[in-house]
VOVO-234527 format. One line per 8 residues: number of its first residue (from 0); their letters; for each residue x, y, z of N, C-alpha, C. Coordinates in steps of 0.001 Angstrom, whole numbers, plus 500000, padded with zeros to 6 digits. Example, Ala and Ser with C-alpha at 12.3 -4.5 7.8 and 13.67 -1.06 7.14 Angstrom:
<rs>
0) as) 513190:494310:507800:512300:495500:507800:513200:496700:507800; 512850:497750:507080:513670:498940:507140:512900:500030:507870
</rs>
This chain:
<rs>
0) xxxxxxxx) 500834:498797:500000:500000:500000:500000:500860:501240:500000; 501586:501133:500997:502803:502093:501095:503439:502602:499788; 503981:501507:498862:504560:501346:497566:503377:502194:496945; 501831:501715:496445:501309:502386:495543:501061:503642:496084; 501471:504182:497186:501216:506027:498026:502536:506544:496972; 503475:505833:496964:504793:506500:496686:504991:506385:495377; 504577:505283:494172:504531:505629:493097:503523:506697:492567; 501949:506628:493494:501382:507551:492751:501994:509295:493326
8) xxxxxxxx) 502708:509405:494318:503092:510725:494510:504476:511359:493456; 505037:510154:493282:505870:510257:491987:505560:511004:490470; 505048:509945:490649:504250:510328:488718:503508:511697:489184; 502451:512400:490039:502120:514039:490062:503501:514563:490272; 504525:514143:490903:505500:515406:491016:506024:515328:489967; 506928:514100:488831:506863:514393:487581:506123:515041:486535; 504575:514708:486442:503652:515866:485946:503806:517217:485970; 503883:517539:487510:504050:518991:487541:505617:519826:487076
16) xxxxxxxx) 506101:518850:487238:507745:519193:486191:507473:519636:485005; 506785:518433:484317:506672:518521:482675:505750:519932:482605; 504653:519760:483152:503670:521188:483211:504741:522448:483181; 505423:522733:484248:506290:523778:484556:507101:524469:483381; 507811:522622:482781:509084:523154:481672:508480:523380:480847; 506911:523358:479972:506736:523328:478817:505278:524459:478881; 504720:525154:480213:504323:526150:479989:505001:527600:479556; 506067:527835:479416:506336:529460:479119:506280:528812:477980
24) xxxxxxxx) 506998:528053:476960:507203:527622:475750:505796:527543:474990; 504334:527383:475709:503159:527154:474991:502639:528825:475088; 503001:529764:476158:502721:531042:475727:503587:532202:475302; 505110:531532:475330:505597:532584:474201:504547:532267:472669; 504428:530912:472699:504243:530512:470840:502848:531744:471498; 502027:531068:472294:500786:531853:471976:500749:533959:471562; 501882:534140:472195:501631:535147:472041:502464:535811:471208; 502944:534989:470417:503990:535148:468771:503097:535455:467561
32) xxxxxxxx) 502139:534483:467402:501202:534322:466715:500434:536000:466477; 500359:536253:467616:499409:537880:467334:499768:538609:466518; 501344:538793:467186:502576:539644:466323:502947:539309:464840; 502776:538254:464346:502878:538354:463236:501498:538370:462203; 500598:538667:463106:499166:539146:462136:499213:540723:462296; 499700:541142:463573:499765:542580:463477:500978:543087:462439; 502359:542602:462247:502736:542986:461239:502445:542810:460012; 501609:541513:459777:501237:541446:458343:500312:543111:457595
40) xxxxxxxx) 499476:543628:458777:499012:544681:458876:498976:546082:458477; 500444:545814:458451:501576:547456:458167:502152:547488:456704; 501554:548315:456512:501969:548766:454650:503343:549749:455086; 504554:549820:454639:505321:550632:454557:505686:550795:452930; 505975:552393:452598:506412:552371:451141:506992:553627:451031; 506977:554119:449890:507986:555656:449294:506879:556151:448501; 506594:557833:448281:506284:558018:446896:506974:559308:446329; 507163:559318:445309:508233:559688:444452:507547:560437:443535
48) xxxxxxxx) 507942:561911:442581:507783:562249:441683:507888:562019:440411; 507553:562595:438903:507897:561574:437904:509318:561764:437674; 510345:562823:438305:511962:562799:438277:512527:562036:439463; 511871:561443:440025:512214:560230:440850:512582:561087:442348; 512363:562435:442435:512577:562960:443722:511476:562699:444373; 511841:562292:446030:510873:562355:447011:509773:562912:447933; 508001:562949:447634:507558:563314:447862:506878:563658:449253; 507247:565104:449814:507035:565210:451106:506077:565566:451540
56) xxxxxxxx) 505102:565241:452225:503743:565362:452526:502326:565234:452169; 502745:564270:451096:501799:563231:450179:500953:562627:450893; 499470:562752:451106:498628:562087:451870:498205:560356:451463; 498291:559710:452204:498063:558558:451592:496912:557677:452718; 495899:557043:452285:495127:556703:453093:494287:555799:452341; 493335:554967:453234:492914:553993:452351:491317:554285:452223; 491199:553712:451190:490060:553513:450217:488937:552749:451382; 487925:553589:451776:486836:552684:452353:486825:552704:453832
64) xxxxxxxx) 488199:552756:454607:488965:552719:455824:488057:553648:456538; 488558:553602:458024:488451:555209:458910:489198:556284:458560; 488504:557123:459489:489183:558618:459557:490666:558366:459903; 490868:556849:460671:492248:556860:461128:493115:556209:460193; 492832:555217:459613:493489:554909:458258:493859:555749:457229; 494928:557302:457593:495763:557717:456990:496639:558142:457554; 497597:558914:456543:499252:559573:457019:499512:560177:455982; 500395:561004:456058:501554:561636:455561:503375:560719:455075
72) xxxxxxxx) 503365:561325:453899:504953:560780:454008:506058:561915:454683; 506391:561372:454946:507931:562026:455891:509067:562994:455019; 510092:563534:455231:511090:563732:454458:511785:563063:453390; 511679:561922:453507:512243:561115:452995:510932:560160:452325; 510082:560663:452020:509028:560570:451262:507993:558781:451512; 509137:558582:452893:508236:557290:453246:507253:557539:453857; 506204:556363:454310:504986:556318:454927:504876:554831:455226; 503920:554726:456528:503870:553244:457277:502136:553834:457450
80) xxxxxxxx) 501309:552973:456914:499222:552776:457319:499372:551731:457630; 498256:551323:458436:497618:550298:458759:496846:549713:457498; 496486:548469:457022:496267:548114:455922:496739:546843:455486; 495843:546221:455104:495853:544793:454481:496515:544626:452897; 497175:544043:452826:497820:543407:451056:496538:543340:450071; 496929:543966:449467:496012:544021:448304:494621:545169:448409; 494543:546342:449826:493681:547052:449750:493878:548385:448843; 492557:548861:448622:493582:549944:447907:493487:551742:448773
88) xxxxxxxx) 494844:552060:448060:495307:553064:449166:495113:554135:447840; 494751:555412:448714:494747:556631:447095:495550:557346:448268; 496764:558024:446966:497733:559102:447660:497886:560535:446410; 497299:561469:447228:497187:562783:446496:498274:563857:447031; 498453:564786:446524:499659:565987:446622:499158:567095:445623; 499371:568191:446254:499199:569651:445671:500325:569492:444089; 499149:569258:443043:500217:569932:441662:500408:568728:441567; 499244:567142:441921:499984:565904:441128:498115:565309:441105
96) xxxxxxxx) 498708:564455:440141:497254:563933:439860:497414:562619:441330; 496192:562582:441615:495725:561751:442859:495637:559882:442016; 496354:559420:443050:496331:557752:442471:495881:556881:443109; 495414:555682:442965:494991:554627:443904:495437:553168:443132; 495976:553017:444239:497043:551635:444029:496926:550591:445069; 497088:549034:444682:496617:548381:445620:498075:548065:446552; 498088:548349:447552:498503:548035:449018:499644:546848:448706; 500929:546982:448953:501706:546047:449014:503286:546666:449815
104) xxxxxxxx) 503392:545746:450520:504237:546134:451366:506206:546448:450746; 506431:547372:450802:507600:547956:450264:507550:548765:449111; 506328:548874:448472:505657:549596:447346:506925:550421:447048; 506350:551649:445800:506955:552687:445338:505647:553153:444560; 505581:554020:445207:504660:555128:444301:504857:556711:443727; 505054:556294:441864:505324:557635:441216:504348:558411:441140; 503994:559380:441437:502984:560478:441068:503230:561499:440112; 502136:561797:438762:502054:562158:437603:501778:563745:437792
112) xxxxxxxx) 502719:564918:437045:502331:566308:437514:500691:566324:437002; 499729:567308:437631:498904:567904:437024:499070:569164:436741; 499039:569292:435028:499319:571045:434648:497964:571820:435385; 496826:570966:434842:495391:571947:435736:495477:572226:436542; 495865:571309:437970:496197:571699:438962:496729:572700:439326; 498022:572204:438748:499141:574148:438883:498990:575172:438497; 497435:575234:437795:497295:576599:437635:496448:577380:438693; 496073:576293:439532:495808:577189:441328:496958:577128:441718
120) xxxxxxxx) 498082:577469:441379:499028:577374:442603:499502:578978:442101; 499826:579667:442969:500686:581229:443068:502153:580867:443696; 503179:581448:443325:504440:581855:443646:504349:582516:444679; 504995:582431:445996:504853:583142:446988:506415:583597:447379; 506449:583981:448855:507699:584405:448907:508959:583788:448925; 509057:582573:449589:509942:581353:449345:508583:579619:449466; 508703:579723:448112:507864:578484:447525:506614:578796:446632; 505542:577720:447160:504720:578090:445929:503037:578002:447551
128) xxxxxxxx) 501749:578266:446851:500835:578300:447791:499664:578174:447103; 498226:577495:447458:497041:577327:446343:496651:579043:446827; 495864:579130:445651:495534:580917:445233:494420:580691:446284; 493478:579886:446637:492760:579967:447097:492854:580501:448783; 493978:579999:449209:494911:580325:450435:495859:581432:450994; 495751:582086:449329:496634:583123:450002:495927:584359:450241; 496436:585300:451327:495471:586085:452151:496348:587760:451263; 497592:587783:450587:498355:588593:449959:498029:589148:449049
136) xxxxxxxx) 498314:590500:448489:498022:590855:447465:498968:590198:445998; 498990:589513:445976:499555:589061:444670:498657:588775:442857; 499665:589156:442382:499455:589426:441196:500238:588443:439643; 499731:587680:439131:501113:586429:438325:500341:586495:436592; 501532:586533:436069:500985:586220:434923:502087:585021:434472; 501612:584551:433201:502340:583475:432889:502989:583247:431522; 503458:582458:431283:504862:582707:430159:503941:583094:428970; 502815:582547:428597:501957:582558:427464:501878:584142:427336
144) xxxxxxxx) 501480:584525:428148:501171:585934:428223:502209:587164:427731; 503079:586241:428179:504402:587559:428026:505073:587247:426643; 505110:586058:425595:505612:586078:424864:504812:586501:423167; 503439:586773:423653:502311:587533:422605:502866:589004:422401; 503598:589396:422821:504456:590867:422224:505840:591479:422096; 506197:591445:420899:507636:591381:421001:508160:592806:421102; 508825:592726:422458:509247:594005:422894:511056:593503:423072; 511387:594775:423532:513085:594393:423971:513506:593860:425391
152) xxxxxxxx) 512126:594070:426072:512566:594600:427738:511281:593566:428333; 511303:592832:429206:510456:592183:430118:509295:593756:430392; 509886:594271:430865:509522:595509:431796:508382:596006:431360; 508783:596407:429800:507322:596839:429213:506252:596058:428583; 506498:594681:428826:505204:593992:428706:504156:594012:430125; 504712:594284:431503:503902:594515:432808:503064:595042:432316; 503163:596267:431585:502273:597331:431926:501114:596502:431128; 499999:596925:431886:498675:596600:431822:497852:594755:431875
160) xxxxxxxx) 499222:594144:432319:499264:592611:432013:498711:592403:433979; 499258:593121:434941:498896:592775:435870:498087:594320:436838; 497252:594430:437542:496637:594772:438761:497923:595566:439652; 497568:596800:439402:498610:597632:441194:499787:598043:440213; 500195:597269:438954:501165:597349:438247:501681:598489:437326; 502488:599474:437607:502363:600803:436702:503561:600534:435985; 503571:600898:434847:504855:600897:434027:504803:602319:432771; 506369:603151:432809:506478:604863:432615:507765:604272:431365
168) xxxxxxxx) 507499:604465:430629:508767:604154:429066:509051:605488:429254; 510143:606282:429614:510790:607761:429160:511854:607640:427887; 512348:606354:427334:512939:606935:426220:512777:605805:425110; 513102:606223:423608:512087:605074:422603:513900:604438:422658; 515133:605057:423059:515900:604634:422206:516571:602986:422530; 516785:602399:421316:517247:601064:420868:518058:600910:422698; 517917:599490:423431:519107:599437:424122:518258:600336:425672; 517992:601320:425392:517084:602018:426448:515926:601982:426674
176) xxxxxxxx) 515114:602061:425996:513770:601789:426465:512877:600676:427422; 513884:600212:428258:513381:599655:429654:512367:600242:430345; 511055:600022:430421:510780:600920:431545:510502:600694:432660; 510321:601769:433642:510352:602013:434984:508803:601233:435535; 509367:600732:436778:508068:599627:437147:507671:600367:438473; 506306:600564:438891:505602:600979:439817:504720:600207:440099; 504961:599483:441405:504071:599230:442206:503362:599781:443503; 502091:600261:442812:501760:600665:443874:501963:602181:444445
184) xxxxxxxx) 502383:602513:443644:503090:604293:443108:504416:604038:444186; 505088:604662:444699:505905:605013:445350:506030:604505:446468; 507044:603700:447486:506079:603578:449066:507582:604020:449721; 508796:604785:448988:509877:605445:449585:510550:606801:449044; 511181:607443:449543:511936:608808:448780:513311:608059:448625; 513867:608641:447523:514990:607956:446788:514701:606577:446063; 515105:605518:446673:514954:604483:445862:514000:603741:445971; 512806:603893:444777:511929:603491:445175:511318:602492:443995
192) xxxxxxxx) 512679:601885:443564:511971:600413:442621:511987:599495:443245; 511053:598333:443291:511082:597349:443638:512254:596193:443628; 511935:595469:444494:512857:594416:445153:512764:593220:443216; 513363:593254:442845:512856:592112:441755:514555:590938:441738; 513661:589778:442061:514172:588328:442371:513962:587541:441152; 515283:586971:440572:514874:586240:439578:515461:584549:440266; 514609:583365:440055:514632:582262:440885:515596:582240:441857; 515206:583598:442877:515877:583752:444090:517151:584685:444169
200) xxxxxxxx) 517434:585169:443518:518714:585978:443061:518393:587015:442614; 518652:588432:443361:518303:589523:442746:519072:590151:442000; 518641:590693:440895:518945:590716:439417:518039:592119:438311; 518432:592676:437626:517602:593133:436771:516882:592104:435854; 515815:592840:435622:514995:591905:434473:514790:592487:433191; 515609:593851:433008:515398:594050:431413:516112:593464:430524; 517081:592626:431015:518280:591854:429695:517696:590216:430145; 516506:590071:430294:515985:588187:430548:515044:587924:429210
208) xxxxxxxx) 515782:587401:428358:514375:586874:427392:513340:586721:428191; 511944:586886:427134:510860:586675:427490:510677:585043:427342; 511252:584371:426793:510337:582978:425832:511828:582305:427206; 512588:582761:428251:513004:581448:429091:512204:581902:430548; 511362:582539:430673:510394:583136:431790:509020:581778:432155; 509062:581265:433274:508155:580571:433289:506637:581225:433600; 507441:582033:434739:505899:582921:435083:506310:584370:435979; 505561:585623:436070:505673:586532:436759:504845:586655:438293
216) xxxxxxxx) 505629:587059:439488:504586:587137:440534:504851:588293:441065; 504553:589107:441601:504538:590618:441918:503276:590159:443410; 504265:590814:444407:503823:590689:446036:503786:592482:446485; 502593:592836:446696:501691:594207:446273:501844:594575:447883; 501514:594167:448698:500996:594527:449976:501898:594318:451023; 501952:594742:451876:502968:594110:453571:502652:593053:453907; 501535:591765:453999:501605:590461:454096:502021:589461:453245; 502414:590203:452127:502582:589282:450917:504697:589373:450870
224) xxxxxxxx) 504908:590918:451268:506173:591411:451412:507268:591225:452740; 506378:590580:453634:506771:590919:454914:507907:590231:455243; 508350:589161:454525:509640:588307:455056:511042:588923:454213; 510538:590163:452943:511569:591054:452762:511995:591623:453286; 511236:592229:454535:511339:593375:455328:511637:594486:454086; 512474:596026:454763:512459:596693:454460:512480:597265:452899; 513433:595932:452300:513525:595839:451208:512365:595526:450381; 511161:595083:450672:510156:594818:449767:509166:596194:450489
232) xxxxxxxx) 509779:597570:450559:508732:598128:450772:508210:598998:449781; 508697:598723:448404:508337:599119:447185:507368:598286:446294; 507378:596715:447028:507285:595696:446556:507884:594724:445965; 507340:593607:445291:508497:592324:445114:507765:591907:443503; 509223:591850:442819:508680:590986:441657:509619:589567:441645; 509099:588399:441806:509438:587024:442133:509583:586561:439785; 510567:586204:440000:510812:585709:438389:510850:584034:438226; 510082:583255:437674:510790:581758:437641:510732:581094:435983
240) xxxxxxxx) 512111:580796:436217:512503:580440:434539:512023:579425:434459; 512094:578936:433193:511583:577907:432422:512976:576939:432922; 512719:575184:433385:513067:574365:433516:513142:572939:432423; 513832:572021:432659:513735:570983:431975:513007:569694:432451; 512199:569094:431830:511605:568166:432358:511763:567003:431492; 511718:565755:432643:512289:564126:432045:511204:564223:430762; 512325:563242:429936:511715:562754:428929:512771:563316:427664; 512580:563300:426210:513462:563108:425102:514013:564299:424822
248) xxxxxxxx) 514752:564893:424057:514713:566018:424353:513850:567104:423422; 513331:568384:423804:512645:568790:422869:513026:569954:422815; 513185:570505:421049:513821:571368:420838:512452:572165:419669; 512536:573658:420510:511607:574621:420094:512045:575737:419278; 511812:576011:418888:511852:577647:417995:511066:578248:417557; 511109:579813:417995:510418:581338:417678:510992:581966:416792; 509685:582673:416270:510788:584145:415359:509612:584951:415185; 510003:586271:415555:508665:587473:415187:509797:588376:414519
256) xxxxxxxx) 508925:589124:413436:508837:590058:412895:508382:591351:413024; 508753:592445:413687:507885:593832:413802:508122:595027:412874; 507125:595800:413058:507573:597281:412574:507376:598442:413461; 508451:599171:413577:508238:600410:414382:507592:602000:413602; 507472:602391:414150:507174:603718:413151:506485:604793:414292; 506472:606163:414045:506717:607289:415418:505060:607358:415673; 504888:607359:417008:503213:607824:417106:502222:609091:416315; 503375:610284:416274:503153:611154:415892:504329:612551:415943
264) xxxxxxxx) 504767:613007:414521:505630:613873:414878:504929:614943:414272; 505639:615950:414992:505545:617425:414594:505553:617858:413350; 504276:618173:412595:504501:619418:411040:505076:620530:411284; 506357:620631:410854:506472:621618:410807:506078:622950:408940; 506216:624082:409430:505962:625307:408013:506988:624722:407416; 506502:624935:405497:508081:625048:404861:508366:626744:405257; 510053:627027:404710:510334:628056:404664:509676:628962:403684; 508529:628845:402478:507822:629172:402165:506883:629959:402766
272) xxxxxxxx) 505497:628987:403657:504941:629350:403987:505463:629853:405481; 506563:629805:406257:507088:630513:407035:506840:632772:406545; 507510:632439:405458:507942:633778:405216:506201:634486:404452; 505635:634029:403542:504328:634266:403940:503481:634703:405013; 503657:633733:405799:502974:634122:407295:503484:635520:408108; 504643:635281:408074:505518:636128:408954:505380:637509:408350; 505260:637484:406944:504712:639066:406121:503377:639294:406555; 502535:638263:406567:501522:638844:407145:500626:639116:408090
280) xxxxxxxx) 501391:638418:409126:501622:639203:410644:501857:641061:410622; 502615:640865:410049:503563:642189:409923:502675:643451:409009; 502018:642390:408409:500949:643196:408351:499458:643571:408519; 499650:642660:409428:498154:642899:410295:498659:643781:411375; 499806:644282:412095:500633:644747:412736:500418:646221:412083; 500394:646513:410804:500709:647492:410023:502268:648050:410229; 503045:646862:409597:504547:647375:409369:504851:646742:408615; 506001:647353:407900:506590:646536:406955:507024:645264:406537
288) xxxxxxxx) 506616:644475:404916:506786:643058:404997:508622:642791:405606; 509286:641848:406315:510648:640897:406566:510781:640620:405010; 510232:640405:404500:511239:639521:403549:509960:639755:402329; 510859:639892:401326:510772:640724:400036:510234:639688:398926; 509970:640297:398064:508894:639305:396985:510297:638404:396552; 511602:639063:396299:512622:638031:395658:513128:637145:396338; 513116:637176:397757:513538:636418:398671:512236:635219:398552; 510744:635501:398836:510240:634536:398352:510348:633695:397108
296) xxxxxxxx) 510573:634422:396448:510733:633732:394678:511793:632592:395053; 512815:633149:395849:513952:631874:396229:513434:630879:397027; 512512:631376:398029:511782:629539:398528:510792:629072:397636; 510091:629753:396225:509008:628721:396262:510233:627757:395041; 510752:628714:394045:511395:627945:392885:512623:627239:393490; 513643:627567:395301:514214:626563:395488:516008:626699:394502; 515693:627912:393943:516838:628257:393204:518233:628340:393828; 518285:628595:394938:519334:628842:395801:519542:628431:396965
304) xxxxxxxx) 519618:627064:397218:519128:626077:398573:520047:626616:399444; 521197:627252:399234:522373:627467:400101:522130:628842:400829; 521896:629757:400546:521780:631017:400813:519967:631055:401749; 519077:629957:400938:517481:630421:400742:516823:628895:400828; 517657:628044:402132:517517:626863:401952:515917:626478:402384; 515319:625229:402381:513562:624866:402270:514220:623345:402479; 514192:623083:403939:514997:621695:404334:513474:621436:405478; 513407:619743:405322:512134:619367:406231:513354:618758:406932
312) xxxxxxxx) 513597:618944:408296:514471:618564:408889:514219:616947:409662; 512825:616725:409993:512340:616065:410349:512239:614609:409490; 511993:615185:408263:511994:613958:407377:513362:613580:406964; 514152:614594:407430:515711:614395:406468:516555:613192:407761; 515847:613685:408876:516627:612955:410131:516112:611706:410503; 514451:611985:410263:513730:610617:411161:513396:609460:410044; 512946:608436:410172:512688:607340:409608:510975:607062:408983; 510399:606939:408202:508876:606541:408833:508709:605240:409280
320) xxxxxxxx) 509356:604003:409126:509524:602796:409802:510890:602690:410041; 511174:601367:411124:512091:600656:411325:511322:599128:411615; 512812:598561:411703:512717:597073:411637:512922:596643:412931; 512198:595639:413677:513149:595351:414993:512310:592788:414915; 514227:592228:415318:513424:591054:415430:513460:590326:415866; 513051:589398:416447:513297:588303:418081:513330:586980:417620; 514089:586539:417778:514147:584303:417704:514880:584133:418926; 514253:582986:419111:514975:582100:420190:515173:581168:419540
328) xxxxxxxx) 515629:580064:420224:515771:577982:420049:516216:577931:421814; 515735:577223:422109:516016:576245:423324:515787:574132:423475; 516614:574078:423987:516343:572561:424245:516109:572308:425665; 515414:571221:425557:515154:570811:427222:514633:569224:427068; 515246:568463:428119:514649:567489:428382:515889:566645:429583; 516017:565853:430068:516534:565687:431194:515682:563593:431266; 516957:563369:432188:516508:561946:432650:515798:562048:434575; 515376:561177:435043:515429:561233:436328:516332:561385:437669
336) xxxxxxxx) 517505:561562:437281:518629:562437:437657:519190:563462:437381; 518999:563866:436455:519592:565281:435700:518490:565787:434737; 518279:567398:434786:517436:568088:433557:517944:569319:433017; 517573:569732:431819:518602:570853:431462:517843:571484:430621; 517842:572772:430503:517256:574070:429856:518051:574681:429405; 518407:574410:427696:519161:575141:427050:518683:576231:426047; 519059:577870:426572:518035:578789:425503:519160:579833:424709; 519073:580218:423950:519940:580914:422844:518711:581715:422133
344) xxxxxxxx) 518957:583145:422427:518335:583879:421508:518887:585445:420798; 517971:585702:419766:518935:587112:419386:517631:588266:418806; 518406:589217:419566:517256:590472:419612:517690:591708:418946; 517525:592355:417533:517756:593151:417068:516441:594456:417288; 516727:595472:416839:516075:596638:416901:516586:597644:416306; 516046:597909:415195:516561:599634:414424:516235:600734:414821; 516895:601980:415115:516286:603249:415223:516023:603916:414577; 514841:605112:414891:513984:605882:414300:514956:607203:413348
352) xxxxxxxx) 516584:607250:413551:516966:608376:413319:517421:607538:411924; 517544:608072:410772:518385:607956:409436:519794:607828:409835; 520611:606806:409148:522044:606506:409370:522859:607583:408179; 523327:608032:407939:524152:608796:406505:525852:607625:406043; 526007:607876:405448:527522:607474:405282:527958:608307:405327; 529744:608664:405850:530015:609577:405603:531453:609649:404331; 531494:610541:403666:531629:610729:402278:533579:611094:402519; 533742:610630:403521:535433:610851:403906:536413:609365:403406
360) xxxxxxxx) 537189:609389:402683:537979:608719:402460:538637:608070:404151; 538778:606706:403995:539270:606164:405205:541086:605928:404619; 541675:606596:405634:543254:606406:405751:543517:605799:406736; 544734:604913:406556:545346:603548:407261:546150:604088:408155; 546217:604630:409195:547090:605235:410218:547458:603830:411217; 549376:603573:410774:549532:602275:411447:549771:602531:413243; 549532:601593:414033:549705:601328:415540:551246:601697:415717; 551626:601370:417028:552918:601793:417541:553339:600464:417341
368) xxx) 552749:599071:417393:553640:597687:416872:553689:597458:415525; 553083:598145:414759:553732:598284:413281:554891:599067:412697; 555121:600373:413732:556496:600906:413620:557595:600205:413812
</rs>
């Protein structure tokens, strides 16, 4: 009896051994199992532009999900949702068309520009902002706009192209006729042109082709100016050139043709009817005619140009047309590492004054290294 007390106390204290060694081992497994349904769970991926740069703050979220089933990508243009293999996730961005792609873990997602899109977007002071958002006085026109008139000077296509925008031409001549930009009339004594930035670099803008200009933005007001400080207290004109974008390369070319000719010049009297008139002043005056019947006889017949000359000075000096003419060529196209904007253009313009030759024999007067 004794014997079967002591085998059966045996075999439970062995039991409870085996129990002991092989319970943690049945709830690690149990609680392994969870963890790898919760990671199956986790979508991690990238999304990328169509030049393969990384998109930062790309919303991505899923199709059908909660309010909590989304995110943002990071700097580095990754993102981690909650989300099952094969659901589908739509990821949108300001200035890209919105996509929906099904859910797979390590993904890559390229996003396609939208031109429609970007035409809510405004140039702001450092970057870009939807028009709908901005609280600034700003003002943009765009490359289309500026290359419908062939002028010499950026400057004088403003005028009347944008709002707040004043533009004053003081001289017609070739090379000069830049004109003066007002925004907003005046807002200093002395120097009071505007701050003008071309893609960040301040610069004049009367020697920038028109046809490598992507778009114009002009910042009108103190909220729109305010990170210039003092310097934008005339206002700001923001410049952004034309870029290269992936794909083959494509090569463009312009050419206009103009004619100039004067708005309106001065008639002047011939010396004819000068001396006419002037007799008969003189004698409505009741005094004697200036100038004598033979002295007229010499302006109307012209007999004696030297002494009794009848010169239109105006026509002898000025032009009634000139010629002025603009071409470009540029190339552009770029891979997903590199893009390039190549522009070459040439801008002639004739002036309104008559050229003469002059009627002097040219003599060879040698240098001091020919002695």
């Amino acid at each position: 009896m004794n014997n079967k007390k002591f085998i059966k106390g045996l075999f439970l204290m062995i039991t409870a051994l085996l129990v002991a060694a092989f319970c943690p081992l049945s709830v690690q497994t149990a609680n392994a199992a969870p963890q790898e349904v919760q990671q199956s769970d986790v979508i991690k991926g990238q999304v990328v532009d169509d030049l393969g740069e990384t998109v930062i703050g790309a919303t991505v979220v899923v199709i059908g999900g909660n309010a909590s089933q989304g995110t943002v990508t990071d700097f580095d243009g990754n993102f981690t949702i909650k989300a099952k293999p094969g659901q589908k996730l739509r990821i949108t961005y300001v200035g890209y068309k919105p996509l929906e792609v099904a859910a797979q873990n390590g993904m890559k997602v390229t996003l396609q520009p939208d031109a429609v899109a970007l035409q809510g977007v405004e140039v702001v002071a450092y970057g870009v902002q939807k028009k709908v958002t901005v609280t600034g006085a700003i003002s943009s026109v765009k490359s289309d706009d500026l290359v419908r008139t062939s002028v010499g000077s950026v400057n004088n296509i403003l005028g009347g192209q944008l709002s707040g925008v004043t533009t004053v031409q003081y001289s017609g001549e070739p090379g000069s006729d830049a004109a003066e930009i007002f925004v907003r009339g005046k807002g200093t004594w002395g120097d009071y042109h505007p701050l003008i930035q071309v893609d960040g670099v301040e610069r004049s803008m009367s020697d920038i082709d028109p046809n490598e200009i992507e778009s114009i933005t002009v910042l009108k007001d103190a909220s729109a100016t305010a990170v210039f400080g003092v310097r934008g207290a005339n206002g700001v004109v923001l410049i952004t050139t034309k870029r290269g974008a992936e794909g083959k390369a494509k090569i463009s070319f312009s050419t206009s043709f103009s004619a100039l000719t004067p708005t309106k010049m001065v008639e002047m009297a011939s010396s004819l009817d000068y001396a006419l008139f002037y007799n008969q002043m003189r004698a409505n005056d009741g005094s004697t005619p200036m100038f004598s019947d033979e002295v007229i006889a010499k302006f109307r017949d012209n007999s004696d140009p030297i002494r009794f000359p009848n010169t239109d000075w105006v026509d002898y000096v000025m032009k009634d047309v000139t010629l002025q003419t603009q071409h470009n060529m540029n190339i552009s196209g770029g891979t997903d590492k590199v893009r390039y904007f190549i522009s070459a253009g040439m801008y002639t313009q004739g002036g309104l004054f008559k050229e003469f030759d002059m009627p002097y024999p040219a003599y060879f007067i040698p240098s001091a290294k020919s002695l």
